[in-house]
N, C-alpha and C positions, 0 to 999 in steps of 0.2 A: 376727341377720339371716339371713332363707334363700338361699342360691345356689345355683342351677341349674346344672350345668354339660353340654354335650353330651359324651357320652363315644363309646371305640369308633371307631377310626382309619376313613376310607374306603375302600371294599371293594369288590372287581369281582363284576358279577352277573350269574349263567349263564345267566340266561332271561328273557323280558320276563315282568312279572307279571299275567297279561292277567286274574283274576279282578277289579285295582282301575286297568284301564287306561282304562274310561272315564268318570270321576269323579275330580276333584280330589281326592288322599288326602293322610295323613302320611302322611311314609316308614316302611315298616312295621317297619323293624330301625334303630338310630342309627349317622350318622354323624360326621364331624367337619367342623366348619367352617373348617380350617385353611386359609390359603391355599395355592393350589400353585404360587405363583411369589413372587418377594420388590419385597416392597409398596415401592414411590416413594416420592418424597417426596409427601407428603401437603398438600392446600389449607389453608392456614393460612386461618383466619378474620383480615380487615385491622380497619381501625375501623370500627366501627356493624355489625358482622358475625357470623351465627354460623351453626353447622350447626345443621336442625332434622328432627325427624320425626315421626312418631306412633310411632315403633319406638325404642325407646331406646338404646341404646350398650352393648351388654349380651352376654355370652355366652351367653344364653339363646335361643339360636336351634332350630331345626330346620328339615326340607325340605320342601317339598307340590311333587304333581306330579301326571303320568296315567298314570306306568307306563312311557310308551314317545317314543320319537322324535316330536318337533311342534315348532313355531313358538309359541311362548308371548308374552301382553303381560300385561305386571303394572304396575299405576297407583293411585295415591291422589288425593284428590280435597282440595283446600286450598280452604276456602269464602271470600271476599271479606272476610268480617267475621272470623274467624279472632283464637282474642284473640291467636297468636305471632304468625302472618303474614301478619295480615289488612295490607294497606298496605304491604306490604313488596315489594321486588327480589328476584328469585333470580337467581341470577348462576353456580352449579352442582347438578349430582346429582350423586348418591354410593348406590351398592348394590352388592350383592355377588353375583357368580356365580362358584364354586366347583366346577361341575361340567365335567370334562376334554374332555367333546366337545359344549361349548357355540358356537356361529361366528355370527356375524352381528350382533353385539349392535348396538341403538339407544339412543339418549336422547331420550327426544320430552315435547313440551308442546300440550295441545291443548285446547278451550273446550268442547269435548264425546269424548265416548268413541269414538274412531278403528275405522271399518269396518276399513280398510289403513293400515298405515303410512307416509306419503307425504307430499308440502307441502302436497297439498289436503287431506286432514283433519287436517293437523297446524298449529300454529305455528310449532316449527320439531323439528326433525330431526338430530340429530350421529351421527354415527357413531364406533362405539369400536372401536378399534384389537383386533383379535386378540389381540397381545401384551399387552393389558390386561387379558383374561380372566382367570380363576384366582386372584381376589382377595377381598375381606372387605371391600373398601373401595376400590372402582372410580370415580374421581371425575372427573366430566368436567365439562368448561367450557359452559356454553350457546354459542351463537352469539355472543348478544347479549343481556346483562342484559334479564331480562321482568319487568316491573311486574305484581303479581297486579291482576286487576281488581273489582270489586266482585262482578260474576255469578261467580268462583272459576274455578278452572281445575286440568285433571287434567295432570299430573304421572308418567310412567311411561319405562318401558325391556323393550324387546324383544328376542326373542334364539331362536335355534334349535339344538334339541338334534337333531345328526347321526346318533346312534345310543346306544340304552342299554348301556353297556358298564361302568358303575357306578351304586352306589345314588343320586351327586348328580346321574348323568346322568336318571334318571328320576322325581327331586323335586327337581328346582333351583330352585324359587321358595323365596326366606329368609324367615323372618316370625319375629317374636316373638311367640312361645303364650301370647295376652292375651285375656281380655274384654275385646272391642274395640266402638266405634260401629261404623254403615254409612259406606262410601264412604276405607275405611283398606286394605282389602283387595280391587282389583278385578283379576280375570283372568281370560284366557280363553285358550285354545289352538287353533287352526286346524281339525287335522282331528278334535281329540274333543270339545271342548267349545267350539263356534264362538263364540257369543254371549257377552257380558260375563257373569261372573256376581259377582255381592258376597259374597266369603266371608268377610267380617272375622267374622260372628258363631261360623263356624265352624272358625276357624285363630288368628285372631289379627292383627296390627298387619305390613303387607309392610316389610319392612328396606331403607327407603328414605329419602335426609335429602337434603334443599335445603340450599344457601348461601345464606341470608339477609341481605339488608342496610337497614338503616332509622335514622331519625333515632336511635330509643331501642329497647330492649328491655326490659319489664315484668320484674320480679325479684319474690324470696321469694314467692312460689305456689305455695304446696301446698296439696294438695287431698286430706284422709284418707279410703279405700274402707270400707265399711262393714265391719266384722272377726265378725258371726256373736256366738258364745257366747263367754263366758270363764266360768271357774269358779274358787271358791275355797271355802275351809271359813272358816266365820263367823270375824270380826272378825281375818283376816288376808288378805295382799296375792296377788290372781292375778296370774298370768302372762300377758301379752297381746302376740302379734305383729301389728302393725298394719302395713296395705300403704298405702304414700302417692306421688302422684306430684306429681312435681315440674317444674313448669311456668312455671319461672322460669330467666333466665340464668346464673347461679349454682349449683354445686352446693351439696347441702346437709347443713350438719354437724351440728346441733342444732335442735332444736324446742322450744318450749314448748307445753302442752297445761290446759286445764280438763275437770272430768267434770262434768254437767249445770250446775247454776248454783251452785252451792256456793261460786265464788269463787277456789279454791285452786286454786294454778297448780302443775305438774307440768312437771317439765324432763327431756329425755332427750338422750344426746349420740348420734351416727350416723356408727359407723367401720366402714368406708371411707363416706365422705359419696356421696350421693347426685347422679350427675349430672345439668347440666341434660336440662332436657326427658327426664327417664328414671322408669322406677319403682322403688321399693327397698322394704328392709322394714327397721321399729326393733323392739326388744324393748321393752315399759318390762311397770311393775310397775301394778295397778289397786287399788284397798282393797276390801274383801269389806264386807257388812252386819254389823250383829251379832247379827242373827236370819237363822236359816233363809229365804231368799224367793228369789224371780226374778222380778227386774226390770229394764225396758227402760232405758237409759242414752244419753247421747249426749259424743262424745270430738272437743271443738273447741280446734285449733293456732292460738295465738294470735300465736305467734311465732317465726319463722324466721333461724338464725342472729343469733337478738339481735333482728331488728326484725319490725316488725310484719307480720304475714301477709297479702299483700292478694289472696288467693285470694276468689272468688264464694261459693267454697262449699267452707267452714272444717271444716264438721260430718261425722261420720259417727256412726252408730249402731252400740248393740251390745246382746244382754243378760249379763245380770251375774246367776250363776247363785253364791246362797251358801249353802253345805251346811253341814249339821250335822255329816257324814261323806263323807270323799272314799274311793269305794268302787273299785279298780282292776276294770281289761273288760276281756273280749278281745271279740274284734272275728270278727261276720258278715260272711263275704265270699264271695255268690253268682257262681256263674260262670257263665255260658250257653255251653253247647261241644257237641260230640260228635263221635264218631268221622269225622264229614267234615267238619272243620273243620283247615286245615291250618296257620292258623298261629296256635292255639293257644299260648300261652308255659309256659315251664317253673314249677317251683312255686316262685319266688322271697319269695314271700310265706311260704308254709308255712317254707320253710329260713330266713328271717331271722328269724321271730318263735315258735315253737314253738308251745308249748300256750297262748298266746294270740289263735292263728290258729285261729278255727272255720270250717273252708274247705265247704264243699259246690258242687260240679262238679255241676251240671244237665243232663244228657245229652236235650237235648231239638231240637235242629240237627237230626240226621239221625232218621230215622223206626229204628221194630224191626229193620225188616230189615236194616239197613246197621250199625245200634245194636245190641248185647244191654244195656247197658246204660242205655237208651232208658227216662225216667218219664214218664207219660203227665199233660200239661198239667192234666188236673185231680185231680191226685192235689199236684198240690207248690202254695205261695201264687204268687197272679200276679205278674211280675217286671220285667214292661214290659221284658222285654230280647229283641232279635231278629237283630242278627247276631251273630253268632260271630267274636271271640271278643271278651264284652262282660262287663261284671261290676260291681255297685251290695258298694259298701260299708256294713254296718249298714242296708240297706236305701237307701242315697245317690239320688245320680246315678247314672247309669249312666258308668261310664268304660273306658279300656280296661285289661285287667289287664296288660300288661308297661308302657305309657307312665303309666297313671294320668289324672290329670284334664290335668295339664299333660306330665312327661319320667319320671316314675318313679313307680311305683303303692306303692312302700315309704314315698316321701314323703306318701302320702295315708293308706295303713294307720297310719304313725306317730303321724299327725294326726288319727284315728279313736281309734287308741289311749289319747291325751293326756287325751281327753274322760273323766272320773270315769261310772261308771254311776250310772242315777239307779234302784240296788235292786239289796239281795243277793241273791245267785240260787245255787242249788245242784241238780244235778241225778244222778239215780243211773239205772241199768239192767240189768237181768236177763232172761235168758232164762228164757223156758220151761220144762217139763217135759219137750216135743216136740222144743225149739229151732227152734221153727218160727214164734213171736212172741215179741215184745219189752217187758216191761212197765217201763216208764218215771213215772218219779215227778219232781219237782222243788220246792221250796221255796223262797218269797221272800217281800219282804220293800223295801216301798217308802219314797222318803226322802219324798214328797209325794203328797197326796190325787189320784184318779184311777181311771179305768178301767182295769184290765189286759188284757190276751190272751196267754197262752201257746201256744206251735206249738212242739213237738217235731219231730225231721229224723233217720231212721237216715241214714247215711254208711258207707260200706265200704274199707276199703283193699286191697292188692293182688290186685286184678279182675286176671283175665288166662283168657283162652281163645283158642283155633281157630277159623278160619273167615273170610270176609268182616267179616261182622257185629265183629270184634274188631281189625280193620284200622286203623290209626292215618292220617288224611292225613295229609302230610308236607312242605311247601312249606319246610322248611329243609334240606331234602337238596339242593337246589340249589347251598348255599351251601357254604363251609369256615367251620370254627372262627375261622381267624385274621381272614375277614371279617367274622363278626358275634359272634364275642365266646366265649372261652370256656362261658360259662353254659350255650352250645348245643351245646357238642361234639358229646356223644352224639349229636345229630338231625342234623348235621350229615353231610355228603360225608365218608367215609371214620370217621365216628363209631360206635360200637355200633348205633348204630339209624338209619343214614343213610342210609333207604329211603324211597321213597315210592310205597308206603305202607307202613308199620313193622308188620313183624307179629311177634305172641309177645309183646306192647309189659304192661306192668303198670299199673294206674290206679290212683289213689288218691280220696281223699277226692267219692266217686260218691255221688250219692244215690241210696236206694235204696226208701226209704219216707218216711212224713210222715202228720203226724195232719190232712192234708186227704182229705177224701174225698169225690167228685164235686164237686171242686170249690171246699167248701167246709169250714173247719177246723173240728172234729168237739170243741172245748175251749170253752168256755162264758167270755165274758168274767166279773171279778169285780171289783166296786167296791169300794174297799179305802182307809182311811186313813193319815198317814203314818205307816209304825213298824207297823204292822198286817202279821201273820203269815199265811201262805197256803201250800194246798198242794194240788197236783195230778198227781193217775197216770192216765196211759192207755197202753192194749194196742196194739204198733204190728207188724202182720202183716207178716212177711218174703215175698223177693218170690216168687212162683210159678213166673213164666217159665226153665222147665227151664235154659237155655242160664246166664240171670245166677244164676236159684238153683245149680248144680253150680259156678259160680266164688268162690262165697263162703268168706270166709277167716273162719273164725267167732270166733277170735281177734283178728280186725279191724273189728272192727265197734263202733261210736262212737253214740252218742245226743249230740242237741246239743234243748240248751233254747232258745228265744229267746222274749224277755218286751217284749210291745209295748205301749207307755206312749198315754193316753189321742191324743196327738197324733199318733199315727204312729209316733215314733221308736223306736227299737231303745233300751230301758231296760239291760237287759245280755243276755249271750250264755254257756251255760256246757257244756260239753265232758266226756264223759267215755267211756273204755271201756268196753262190757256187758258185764258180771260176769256168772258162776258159769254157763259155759260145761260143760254133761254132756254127754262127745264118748259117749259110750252109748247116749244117747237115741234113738228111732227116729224119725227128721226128712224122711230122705232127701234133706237139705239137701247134703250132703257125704260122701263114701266117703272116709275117710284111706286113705293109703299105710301100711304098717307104721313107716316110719318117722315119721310123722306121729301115728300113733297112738300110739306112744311116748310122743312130745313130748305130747300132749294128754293122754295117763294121767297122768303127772307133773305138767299141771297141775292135773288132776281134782285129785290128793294135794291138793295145794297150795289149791286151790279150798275143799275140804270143811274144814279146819284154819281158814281163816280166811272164811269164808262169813256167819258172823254178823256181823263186822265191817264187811265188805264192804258188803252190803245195803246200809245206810242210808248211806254215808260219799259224799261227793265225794272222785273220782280225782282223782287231780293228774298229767297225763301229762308224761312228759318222754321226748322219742323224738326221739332221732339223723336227721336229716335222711338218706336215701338218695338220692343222687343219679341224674338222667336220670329225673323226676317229667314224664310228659309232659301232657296236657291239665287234670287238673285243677292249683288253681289254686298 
């Protein structure tokens, strides 16, 4: 089972962050949800009673806000027919605010979405005590028991943040980061975002629970989410994490499950069980074919803790991918950044995952002049990505590269990585006689019939020059280390490079060329059967632009293949250093230092001795993480 946890104590912030102050955001560095006072005794649920929400009981929190001091209302919306609480009394609320200079809090119920907070647009109205601030679980008493009524009725609590002088002060709204329906997540703030707006689709479930009371409460409900791909090698068991929610009063310990109509029931047990009204994940095991194929499947819970499941909707879907050969990937992962991009993350990805991290940094944010590293839109594939700093894994979604889809973008690389490639892939590269082009070859080799596309990508490592144009933004120089986390030291207040803007700074994994040109990639698809051998080289011209060509480190310089499978996806991805580097050559790529030229004689030796070898082989790199990796990824 996955857990999320927030990490990263709560941290005081030097400056209001007014690039995302008028717009609901996440908070852009994590905090902790701990309380800062010691919790009461808490509402016990009596008979026919229980706490409910669309936000589960979960440490899976984070903050949304607007950067700066306002008047915030956050509400959910309970429809009349509600299968928890349709018919039901609420009798308390219960949410959390966590942020130190939060004053004025409300609990209100109202039949439509409140202009002001008041008796005439409300039902009714409580006030919460100040000394009740600071908490994970703020629970107030209604007035007086409210009957939900058929037309539904919103649900919320209001409150004002006096001054940003931490990161909860400037994203106090709690939610759980879920694929959520509409009307789970309504807020709005005074003086930046006046009007209501619905961001359930884009945050997630607001961390808010009713005291519920009714004759009965519906049990064993579970409802399994669709889980995407599983794979396995023929005629043995994948591995499948399935997400379920559980929407019964009961937590949940065990499941019974069937795959299509075959009959055979499948049991999994769920430790720590699942609580009510919350979501979780189970492991279990799938059986594979016994032939190579992929096919669509569907995974219905028949049974919950022993009895019968009376959930609407039992089924989820998945396909069931079974291979001849489970072939390991490493994982594409495009970054959209550039030098005025200031909060850019460190390379947490490259340093966990090594040579199965094919990273490419897209310098395409700031234009030439502010950029030396700057490629110009129709030279790399289109990437659908436009702010900074955003980044599609294997071609994915677009998410963001330090949180990921949901708190951690190692958890989605992981999960990138899990997936088997579907075709071996090998790729080699060599310079020139000039060292002024890059001739790139690759070979593969697919597990199933298809159209292919190969697109080649140079990459460069430690870029570094003079000037504006090589200026690093820097919006963690605001901060210290001990508030947002070691990883940042370096960029941080009093760190090696706790400047804003960073200059002298070193980049890595830059792109620098690509076999697109004007536009469009310059590699010819090839329709190919499964088990069927293929091979393709092409010439990839180094860059021109004096300023990135004179920073070129021609010992760092990477060729990355990627092989795109008839539907889109990324087949596999393969990485390697360009061989047989002659620092002799007349390129005027690069002037060494004497002492640099040394080092590159010695590899020359070293070059010409094993140069036949080289040629055709795939590298295998293995490179020590260097710490204070700034914008790429």
């Amino acid at each position: 089972m996955r857990k999320i946890f927030t990490l990263i104590a709560m941290f005081a912030t030097v400056g209001v962050l007014s690039m995302q102050a008028q717009v609901f955001q996440k908070a852009p560095v994590k905090f902790t949800t701990t309380a800062l006072r010691t919790q009461r005794a808490a509402i016990q649920p009596g008979a026919n009673q229980t706490w409910w929400g669309y936000a589960g009981s979960t440490n899976e929190l984070t903050g949304v806000g607007v950067g700066q001091a306002d008047t915030y209302h956050c509400a959910i919306f309970i429809p009349g027919n509600h299968s928890v609480a349709g018919g039901k009394t609420i009798h308390a609320v219960r949410f959390g605010l966590v942020s130190p200079n939060a004053k004025d809090a409300k609990v209100w119920i109202a039949k439509s979405k409140p202009t002001t907070i008041n008796a005439t647009n409300c039902l009714q109205v409580v006030d919460v005590p100040q000394s009740e601030l600071g908490s994970l679980n703020i629970e107030v008493p209604l007035n007086e028991p409210y009957a939900i009524p058929a037309e539904g009725v919103y649900v919320g609590y209001s409150f004002t943040i006096s001054k940003v002088q931490y990161s909860a002060d400037g994203y106090p709204i709690l939610l759980e980061p879920e694929s959520s329906s509409s009307n789970t997540l309504l807020i709005k703030a005074d003086n930046t975002v006046p009007n209501w707006s619905d961001e359930s689709s884009n945050f997630g479930y607001l961390f808010l629970h009713v005291l519920l009371e009714g004759d009965s409460f519906a049990d064993n409900i579970v409802t399994p989410r669709d889980f995407g791909s599983v794979y396995a090698e023929v005629s043995n068991n994948a591995t499948a994490t399935i997400k379920i929610d559980n929407q019964g009063v009961s937590p949940v310990s065990s499941i019974n499950f069937v795959i299509g109509n075959d009959g055979q029931e499948f049991h999994a047990d769920i430790n720590p069980a699942i609580p009510a009204y919350s979501r979780g994940y189970i492991g279990t095991v799938i059986p594979a074919e016994s032939e190579q194929s992929i096919k669509n499947k569907t995974l219905t819970i028949t049974k919950v803790n022993g009895n019968d499941n009376n959930a609407d909707d039992k089924t989820a879907s998945f396909t069931l991918y079974s291979l001849s050969e489970i072939i390991s990937r490493s994982a594409l992962v495009e970054q959209y950044t550039g030098t005025g991009c200031g909060w850019c993350p460190m390379a947490k990805m490259r340093a966990a995952f090594g040579n199965r991290f094919a990273g490419v940094a897209i310098h395409q944010y700031s234009n030439q002049s502010s950029d030396a590293m700057y490629i110009d839109r129709n030279s790399y594939a289109k990437h659908g990505m436009n702010g900074a700093p955003s980044a599609r894994i294997n071609r994915g979604e677009v998410v963001d590269p330090y949180y990921g889809s949901d708190s951690d973008v190692l958890l989605d690389l992981e999960a990138a990585l899990a997936i088997p490639a579907m075709a071996n892939l090998q790729v080699s590269g060599t310079f020139d006689e000039t060292n002024t082009k890059v001739d790139a070859n690759a070979k593969f080799s697919p597990l199933f019939d298809g159209t292919y596309k190969l697109e080649f990508v140079l990459i460069a490592d430690g870029l570094k020059g003079s000037g504006k144009d090589w200026n690093q933004t820097n919006y963690y120089a605001q901060y210290t280390a001990s508030q947002v986390g070691e990883e940042f030291a370096d960029v941080c207040s009093g760190g090696k490079y706790g400047t804003n803007p960073i200059q002298g700074y070193t980049f890595n994994d830059v792109a620098i060329a690509s076999s697109y040109v004007s536009g469009s990639n310059q590699i010819s698809a090839q329709t190919l059967t499964a088990g069927e051998n293929a091979e393709v080289s092409y010439t990839l011209n180094l860059p021109t632009y004096a300023k990135l060509k004179n920073a070129l480190q021609m010992d760092q310089i990477y060729v990355i293949a990627v092989l795109i499978a008839s539907d889109g996806s990324v087949a596999n991805v393969a990485k390697v250093k360009v061989a047989d580097y002659d620092p002799t050559a007349i390129s005027g790529i690069h002037t060494a230092t004497a002492t640099e030229a040394a080092r590159y004689n010695q590899g020359l030796w070293q070059s010409s001795c094993l140069q036949l070898l080289r040629r055709r082989r795939l590298q295998t790199l293995r490179r020590r993480y260097q710490g204070g990796l700034w914008c790429p990824i």
